[in-house]
N, C-alpha and C positions, 0 to 999 in steps of 0.2 A: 852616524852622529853628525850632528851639526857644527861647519866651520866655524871660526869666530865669526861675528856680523861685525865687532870691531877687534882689535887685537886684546886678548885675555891681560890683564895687568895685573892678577890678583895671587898667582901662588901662591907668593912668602906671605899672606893674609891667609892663604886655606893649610898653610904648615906650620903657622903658630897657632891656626884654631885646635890643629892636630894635639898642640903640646897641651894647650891650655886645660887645666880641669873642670873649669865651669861650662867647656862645650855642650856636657851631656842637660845642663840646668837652662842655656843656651834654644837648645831644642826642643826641652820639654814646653817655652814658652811662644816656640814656634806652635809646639803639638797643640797646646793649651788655647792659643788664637783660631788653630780651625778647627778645634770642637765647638768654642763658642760662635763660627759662622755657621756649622754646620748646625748645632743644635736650635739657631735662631730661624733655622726652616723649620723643620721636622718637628721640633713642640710645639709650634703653633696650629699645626695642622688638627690636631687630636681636638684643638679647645675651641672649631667653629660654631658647632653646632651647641656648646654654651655659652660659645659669646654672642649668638644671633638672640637666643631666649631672652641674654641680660643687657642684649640694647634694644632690643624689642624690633630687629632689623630682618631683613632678608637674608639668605642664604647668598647673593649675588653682594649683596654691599657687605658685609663681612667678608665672604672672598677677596677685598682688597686689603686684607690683612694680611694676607699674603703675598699678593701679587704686589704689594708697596714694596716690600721689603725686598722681591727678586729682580723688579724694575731697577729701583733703585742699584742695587748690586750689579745690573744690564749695563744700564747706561753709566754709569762712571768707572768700573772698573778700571780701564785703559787709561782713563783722564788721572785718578790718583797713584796708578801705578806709578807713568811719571812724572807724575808730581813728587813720587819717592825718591827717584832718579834725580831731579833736580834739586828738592830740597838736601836729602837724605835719607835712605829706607829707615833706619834707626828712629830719628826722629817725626817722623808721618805714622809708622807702625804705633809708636806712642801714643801719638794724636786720635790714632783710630781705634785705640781698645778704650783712652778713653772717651772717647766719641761713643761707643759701642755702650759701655758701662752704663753712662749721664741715662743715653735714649732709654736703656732697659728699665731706668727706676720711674722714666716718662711713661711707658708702656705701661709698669704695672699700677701705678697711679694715677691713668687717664680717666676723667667723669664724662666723657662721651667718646661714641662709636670716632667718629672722625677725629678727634683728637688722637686716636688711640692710633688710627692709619699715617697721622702723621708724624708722628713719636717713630711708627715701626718703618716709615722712610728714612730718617734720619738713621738709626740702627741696621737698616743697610746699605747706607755711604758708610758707616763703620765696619761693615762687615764687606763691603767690596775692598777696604784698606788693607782688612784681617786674610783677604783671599790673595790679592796682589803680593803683597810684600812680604807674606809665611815665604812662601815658595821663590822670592826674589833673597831670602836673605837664606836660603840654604847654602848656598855659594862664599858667602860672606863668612859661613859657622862652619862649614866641616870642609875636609881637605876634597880635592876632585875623587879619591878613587871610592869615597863612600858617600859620593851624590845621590845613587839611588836608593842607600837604606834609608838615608833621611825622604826621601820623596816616599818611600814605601812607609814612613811611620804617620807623617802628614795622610797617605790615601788612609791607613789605617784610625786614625784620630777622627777625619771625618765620617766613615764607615760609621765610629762610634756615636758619633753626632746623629747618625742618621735613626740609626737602630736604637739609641735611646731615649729620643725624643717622644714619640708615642708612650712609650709606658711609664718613662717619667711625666711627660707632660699630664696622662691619666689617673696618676697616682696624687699631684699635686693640686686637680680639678674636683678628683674626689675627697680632698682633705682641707686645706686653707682654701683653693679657690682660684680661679683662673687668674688671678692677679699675682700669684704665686709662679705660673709658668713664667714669667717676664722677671721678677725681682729676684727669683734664682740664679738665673746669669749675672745676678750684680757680683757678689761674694767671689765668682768664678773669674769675674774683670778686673777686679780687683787685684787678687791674683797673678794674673797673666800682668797687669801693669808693672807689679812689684819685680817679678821674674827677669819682662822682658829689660827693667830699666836697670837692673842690676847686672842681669847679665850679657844680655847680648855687643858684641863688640862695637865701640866707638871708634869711629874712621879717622885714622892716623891721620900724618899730614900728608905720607904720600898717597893714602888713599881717596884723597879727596879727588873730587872730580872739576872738569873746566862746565860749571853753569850754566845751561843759555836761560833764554827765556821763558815762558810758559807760553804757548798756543793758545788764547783766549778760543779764538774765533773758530780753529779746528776742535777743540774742545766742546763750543757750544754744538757746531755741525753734527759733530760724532752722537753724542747726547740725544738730540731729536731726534738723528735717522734710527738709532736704538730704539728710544721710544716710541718710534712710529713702526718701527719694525714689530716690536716686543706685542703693543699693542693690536696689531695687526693679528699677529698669531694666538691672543685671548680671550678678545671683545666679541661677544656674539653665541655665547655659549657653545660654541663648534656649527657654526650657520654661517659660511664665508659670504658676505652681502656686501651692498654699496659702501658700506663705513669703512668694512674689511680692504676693500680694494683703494680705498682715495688713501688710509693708512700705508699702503704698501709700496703704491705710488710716489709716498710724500718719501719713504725711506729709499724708493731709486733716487729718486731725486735729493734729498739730504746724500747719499752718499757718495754721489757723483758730482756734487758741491765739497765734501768735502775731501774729494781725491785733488780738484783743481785748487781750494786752497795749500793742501799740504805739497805741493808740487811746488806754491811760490813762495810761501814763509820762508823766513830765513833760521830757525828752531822749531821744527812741524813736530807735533805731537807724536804723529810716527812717520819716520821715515820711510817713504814710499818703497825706497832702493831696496829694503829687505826683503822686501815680496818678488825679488827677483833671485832670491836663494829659495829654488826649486824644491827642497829639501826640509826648510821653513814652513812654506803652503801647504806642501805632503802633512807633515805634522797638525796645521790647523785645520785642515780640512779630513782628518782623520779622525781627531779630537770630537768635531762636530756630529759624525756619522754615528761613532760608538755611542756619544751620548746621546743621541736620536734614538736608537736600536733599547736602549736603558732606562730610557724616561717609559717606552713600550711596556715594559715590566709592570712599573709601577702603575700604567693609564689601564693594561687591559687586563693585568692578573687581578685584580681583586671581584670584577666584577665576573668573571672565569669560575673561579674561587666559589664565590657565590651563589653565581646565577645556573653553571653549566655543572658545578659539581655537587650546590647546595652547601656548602660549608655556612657554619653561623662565623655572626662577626667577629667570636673570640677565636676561632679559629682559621679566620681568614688572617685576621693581625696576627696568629700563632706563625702560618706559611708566610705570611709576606715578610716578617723578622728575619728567616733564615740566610737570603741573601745578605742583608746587611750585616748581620753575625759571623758570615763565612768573609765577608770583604772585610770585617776589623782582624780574623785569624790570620789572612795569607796577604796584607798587607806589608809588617813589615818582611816576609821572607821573600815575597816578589822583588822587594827593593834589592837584599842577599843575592837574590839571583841575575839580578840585573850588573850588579857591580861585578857580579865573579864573570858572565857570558858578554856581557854586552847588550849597553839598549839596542839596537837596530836589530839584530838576531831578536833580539823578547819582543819586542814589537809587532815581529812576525809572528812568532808561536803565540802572543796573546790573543789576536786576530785570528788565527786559526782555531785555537780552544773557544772564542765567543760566537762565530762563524757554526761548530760545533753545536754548541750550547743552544743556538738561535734556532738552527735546524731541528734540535730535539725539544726546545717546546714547542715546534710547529705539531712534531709526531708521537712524543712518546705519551704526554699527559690524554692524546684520546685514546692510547693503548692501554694505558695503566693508572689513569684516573691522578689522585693526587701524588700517589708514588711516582710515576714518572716526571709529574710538574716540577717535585723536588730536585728529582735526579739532573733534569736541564738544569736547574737554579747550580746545582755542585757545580756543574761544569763550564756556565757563562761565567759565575763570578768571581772565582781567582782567574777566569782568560782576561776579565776588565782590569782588575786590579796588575796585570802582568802587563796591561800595555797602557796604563795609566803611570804609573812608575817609571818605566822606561820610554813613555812620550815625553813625560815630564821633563825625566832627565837628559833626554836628546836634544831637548830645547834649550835647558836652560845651564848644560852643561857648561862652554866655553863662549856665551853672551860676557861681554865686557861689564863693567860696572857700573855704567850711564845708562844701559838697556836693558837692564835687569828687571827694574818694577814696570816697563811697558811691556816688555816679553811674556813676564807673566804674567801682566792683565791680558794679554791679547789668547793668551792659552786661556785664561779661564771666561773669559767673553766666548772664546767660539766653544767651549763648555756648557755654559749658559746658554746661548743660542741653538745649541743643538736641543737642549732641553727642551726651552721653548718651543723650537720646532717640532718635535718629539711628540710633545703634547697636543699638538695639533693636528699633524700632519698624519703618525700613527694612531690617533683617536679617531681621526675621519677613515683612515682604511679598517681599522676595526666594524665602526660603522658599515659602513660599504659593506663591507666582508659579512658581516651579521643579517646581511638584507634588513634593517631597518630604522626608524626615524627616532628611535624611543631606547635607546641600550639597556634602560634599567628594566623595559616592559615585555624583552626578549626573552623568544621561548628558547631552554638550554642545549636543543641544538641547533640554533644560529651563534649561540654566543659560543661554541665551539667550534662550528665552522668558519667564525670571525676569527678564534685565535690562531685557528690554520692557517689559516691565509696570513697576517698579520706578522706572522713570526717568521712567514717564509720569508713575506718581503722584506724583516728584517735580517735573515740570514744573506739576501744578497746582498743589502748596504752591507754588510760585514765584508761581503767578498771584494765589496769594490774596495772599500777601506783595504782590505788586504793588496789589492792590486794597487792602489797608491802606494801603498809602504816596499814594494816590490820595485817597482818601476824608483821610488824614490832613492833604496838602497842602490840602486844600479848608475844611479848617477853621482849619488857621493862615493863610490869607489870608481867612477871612473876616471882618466887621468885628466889634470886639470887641460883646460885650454885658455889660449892668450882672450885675454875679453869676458873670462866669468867673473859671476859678480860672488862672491861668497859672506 
């Protein structure tokens, strides 16, 4: 578990949350905020290929229908988290559901393709607010020793976002109409506004915090090197070319600008000094790995599914629900079990069960066709949800209440970028592994020899992620010495 980064201030705040009865109304409006982040991915995704017909567009310029919306969520994340920190998580979380809300009646009301990308950017600066701050204000709502069922009802909540979006989004395309996918999350923002304003706790006077400024300039820095980053890993259809690399470049360079600003400001957007809690970087650099290995599911099971097994498409979206249906069941019990053992221990065992999991869709789906496919799926996706709850809560356990909404933008930035990465990085070994230049024109036994290979290599990111979390537990139990920075 994670030291403080500053000294914990917050107890007699998480032992009156304890008393109080509106906690449990408290977290449904936590819960209620990342279904509506989560659902503002995953419905859109079903409605491309009728919203390319109904602007008369391409499949690549509709694509930034979504890609607006996870940029955006990229690059600011960290910037509004604290921005929560300094203004107030209470009041930013307000600001972003209804920021979130406004955008979504823009989306379903927009009379052009590009209007409509820019409605769904704005709706994810709200929905990077709704990701930040759910998870910075669990601290604030329940007492320490049930940190991780709250973090396990959030992985749960999103799980549902994820798996309900396609067949709601489906249902409301084939009934009122894709302007429907967008104006349904109003009534649901609504909602969460009413919940979050009622009930979530407003900060005392001794829970106020000492202020500083806001980082303009590290703020803009961060931004760019995101976006040059982000960009990098999506531009080009999976073809890494000149554009790719002067992108990549611009993001060493943005980032290495903006380590030497945050070094001299006198309020840096993040404090350099905590990347020197070993234990810290363990956790985001693990963060990254799993969701690299996970984004793999989604980039190469469908075309698996398809291409290698023949499944039609109602029954590829039949198999590919199951993961997200088994991540909304053992969500919150991951969280139970995390409070009763302890995060650092589940951390381990989650890593192992996905490590597990990783291994057996390398082997058992060419042994036993879709039966086995599933069988890996049972056993990655409660090991995800077992070290996603308990990374969570190792992080954001005993962070102070000024580092709270950048802690957890910085956890869900290197979430998002593992993604990112994911989709790229795992989609071209797929490739590679497939021997060929065309995935969709592959004969079904390369695109099974793809997913062998593919899945090994993501079983060894699993093992390294596990060997961080090894190496990392061995240093937060060992005894301190004079000159650590914790």
């Amino acid at each position: 578990m994670l030291k403080p980064i500053i000294a914990g201030r917050d107890e007699a705040v998480a032992g009156s949350a304890e008393r109080t009865p509106s906690v449990r109304w408290a977290l449904g409006s936590l819960a209620l905020s990342t279904l509506l982040s989560s659902l503002g991915i995953s419905i859109a995704n079903v409605a491309l290929p009728t919203l390319a017909q109904a602007f008369t567009a391409s499949f690549q310029e509709v694509q930034w229908i979504i890609l607006a919306y996870l940029l955006a969520i990229t690059i600011l994340i960290v910037s509004v988290g604290r921005l929560g920190d300094i203004v107030g998580h209470r009041r930013v979380l307000l600001a972003g559901i209804f920021l979130f809300t406004v955008a979504s009646i823009l989306c379903g009301v927009a009379p052009t393709l590009w209007m409509l990308i820019v409605a769904r950017a704005v709706q994810g600066l709200g929905a990077a607010i709704l990701m930040a701050l759910t998870v910075a204000f669990v601290r604030e709502t329940v007492p320490k020793a049930r940190t991780g069922r709250a973090m396990g009802l959030l992985g749960t909540m999103s799980a549902i976002g994820t798996a309900l979006g396609p067949s709601l989004g489906g249902v409301l395309i084939a009934g009122p109409g894709w302007r429907a996918i967008f104006l349904i999350m109003v009534p649901l923002g609504i909602l969460n506004f009413l919940l979050a304003h009622r009930y979530l706790p407003v900060p005392g006077q001794r829970a106020k915090i000492d202020r500083n400024g806001f980082d303009s300039l590290g703020t803009l820095l961060l931004g760019l090197t995101l976006a040059a980053y982000a960009l990098a890993m999506t531009v080009g259809r999976g073809h890494f070319d000149r554009l790719n690399m002067a992108l990549l470049l611009a993001a060493i360079l943005g980032g290495s600008l903006f380590v030497l600003v945050e070094a001299r400001v006198a309020s840096p957007l993040i404090r350099l000094v905590v990347f020197r809690n070993a234990v810290l970087n363990a956790s985001l650099a693990m963060n990254a790995l799993v969701s690299t290995v996970m984004m793999a599911t989604l980039v190469v099971g469908p075309f698996y599914l398809s291409r290698a097994l023949g499944l039609n498409e109602a029954l590829v979206g039949i198999v590919l629900s199951i993961g997200p249906i088994i991540s909304a069941l053992s969500g919150v019990l991951a969280g139970r079990i995390v409070d009763r053992l302890g995060a650092p221990f589940i951390i381990i065992v989650g890593l192992i069960q996905m490590a597990a999991g990783s291994f057996a869709l390398s082997v058992l789906p060419a042994m036993f066709g879709i039966a086995g496919y599933i069988a890996a799926i049972v056993v990655l996706t409660p090991g995800y949800q077992l070290f996603q709850a308990a990374n969570n809560t190792a992080v954001m356990m005993d962070v102070s209440p000024d580092q709270r909404g950048v802690m957890s933008g910085m956890l869900s930035l290197s979430r998002n970028l593992g993604l990112i990465t994911g989709a790229s990085v795992m989609g071209a070994v797929f490739a590679l592994a497939s021997v060929t230049t065309d995935i969709t024109t592959a004969r079904p036994e390369a695109v099974a020899s793809g997913m062998r290979i593919t899945f090994a290599v993501a079983a060894v990111l699993i093992v390294v992620a596990l060997a961080i979390a090894v190496g990392s537990r061995a240093l937060a139990t060992r005894p301190s010495l004079p000159g650590d920075v914790s």
